[in-house]
N, C-alpha and C positions, 0 to 999 in steps of 0.2 A: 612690699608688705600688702597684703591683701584687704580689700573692704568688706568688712565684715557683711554677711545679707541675712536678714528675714522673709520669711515665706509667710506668707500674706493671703489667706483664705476670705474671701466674703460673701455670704448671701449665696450657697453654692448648693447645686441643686442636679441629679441622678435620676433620669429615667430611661426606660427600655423600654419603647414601646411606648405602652397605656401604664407600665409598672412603673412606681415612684422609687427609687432606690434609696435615695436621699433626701431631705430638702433643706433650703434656710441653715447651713452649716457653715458658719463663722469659727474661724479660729487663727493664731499665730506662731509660727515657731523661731523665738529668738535665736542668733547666733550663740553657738554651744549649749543650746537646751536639749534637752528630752524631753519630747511628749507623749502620752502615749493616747489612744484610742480602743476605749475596750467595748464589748457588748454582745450580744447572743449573735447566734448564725443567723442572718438576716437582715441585721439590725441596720445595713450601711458601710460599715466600717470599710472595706475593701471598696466596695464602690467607690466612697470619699478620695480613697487614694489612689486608686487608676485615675477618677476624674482629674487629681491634681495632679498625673502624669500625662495625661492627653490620651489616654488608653479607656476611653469611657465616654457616652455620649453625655454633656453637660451644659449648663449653663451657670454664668454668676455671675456677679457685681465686677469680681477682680479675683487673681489669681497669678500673684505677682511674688518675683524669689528677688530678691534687692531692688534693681530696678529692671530686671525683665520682665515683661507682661505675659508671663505662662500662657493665657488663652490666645495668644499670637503665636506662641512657637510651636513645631514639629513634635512630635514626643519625640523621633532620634534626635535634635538639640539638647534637648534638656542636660545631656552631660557634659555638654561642654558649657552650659552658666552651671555647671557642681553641683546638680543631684544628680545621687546613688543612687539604683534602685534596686531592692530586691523583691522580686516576686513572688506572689503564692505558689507553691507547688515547685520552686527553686527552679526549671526550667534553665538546667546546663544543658550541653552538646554530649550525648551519650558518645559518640562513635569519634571524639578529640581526647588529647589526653591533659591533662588536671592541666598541666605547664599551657598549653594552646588555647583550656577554654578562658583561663586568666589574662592571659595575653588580648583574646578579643576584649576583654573589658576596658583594656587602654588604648583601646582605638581610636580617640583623639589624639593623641599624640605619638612620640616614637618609641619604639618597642627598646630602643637601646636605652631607656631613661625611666623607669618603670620601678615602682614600690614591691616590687615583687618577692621580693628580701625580707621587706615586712611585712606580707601578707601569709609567707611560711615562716616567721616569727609569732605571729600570733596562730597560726594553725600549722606546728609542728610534722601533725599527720601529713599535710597539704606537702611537703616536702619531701617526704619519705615516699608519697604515689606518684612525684609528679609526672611521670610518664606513662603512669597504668590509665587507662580509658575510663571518663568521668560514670561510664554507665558500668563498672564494677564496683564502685562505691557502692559505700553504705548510704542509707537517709541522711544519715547525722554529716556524715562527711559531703556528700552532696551540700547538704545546708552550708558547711562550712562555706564549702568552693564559691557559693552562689554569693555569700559575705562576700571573701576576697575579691572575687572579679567585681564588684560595685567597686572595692575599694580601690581597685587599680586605675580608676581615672582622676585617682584624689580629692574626691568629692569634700564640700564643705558640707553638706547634708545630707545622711544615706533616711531613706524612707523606708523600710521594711514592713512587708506582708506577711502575715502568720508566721515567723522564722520559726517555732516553738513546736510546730502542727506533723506529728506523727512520732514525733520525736522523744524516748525515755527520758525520762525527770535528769539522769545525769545527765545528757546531752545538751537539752534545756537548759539545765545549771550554768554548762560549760559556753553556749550560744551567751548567757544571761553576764556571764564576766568578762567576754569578749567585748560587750554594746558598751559596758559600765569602761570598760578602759580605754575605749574608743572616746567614751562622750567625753571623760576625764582629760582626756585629750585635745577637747575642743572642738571635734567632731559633734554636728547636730543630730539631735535622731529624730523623727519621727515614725512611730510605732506602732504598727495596727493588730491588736491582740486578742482573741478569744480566750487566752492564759491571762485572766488577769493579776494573778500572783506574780508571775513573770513582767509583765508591766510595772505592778508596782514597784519591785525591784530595781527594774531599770530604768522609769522615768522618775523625773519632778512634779511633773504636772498632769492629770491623766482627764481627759472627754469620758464619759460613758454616752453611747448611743444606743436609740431605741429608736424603731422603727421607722429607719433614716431620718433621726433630728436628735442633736444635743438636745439630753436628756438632765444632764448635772454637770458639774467641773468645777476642778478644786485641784490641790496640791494631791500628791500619790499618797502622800500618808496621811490625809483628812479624808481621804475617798477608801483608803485600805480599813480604818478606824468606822465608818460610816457604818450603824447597823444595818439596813437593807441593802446596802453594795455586801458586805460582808456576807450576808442570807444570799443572794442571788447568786453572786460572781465568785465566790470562793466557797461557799456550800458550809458556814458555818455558826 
């Protein structure tokens, strides 16, 4: 049986340079929660989450996933203490095909032993191409792929960077009932979103950031209900 872990943000802070990306960003993601992270283009949000994958230059109090000390580890460790990551921009292997660029995502362990059954269970399509070349994909299907391979090392946390970004509203939908039966499952998320529709859907708990620094937070449907979340982030 496994011990359950928390990812433990504190006092976390993003610069480039002389630029402040972030600062003073505290936050927590329980075992099986969703959080999400919303805010304008600029605002941090993806900074925040490279910094908590070691793909950012940072500083902070703590940055700890159970009991590993994230600001000590490698960013290639990180999947082997269970987080997923998927990236902005999805960044699969164009010239591999669908089946090989999944297979590197369980590089921890052995290829003979691999969720790979249920990664073309939940992405049908992913099954049907697995041998066409991941750079004839589509966006959406890209997207897909870039999910599954996160989920082929069995992460207890996948972290997700704009999954949502180029993407038509079905596709979106479809990314949007994937994360929802994933968390359902036990699976943590958290979720960095410019779609905050799409956030509130999928998380419980949502950050809004402004100009790298928690700006408000609350439950997704206290912040979806909010009148000026509502004016800003959803345009209505």
């Amino acid at each position: 049986m496994t011990t359950p872990m928390t990812l433990t943000v504190e006092n976390l802070s993003v610069h480039y340079g002389g630029v402040r990306a972030a600062h003073g960003v505290s936050f927590t993601v329980e075992p099986g929660q969703a959080l999400g992270i919303i805010g304008a283009n600029g605002a941090g949000k993806s900074s925040t989450l490279k910094a908590v994958m070691g793909l950012a230059p940072r500083q902070a109090t703590a940055i700890r996933f159970g009991e590993h000390d994230l600001l000590r580890a490698a960013p290639h460790t990180l999947v082997r203490h269970g987080l997923g990551y998927v990236p902005e921009g999805r960044h699969v292997f164009p010239g591999l095909t669908v089946e090989k660029n999944l297979l590197l995502g369980a590089y921890t362990s052995s290829w003979k032993n691999t969720p790979i059954d249920e990664v073309f269970e939940l992405f049908p399509v992913l099954a049907e191409m697995r041998h066409r070349l991941a750079g004839a994909l589509s966006g959406g299907q890209q997207q897909m792929l870039a999910v599954g391979r996160a989920l082929m090392c069995r992460p207890r946390m996948m972290l997700l960077d704009e999954p949502s970004m180029g993407l038509s509203p079905i596709l979106v939908a479809e990314i949007a009932g994937v994360l929802k039966r994933l968390n359902a499952d036990g699976l943590a998320i958290l979720l960095v979103e410019q779609n905050a529709k799409l956030t509130f859907d999928v998380t419980t708990t949502c950050l809004v950031m402004e100009n790298g620094e928690i700006a408000a937070t609350g439950t997704s449907a206290e912040l979806r209900d909010d009148p000026q979340v509502r004016r800003i982030y959803l345009g209505l």
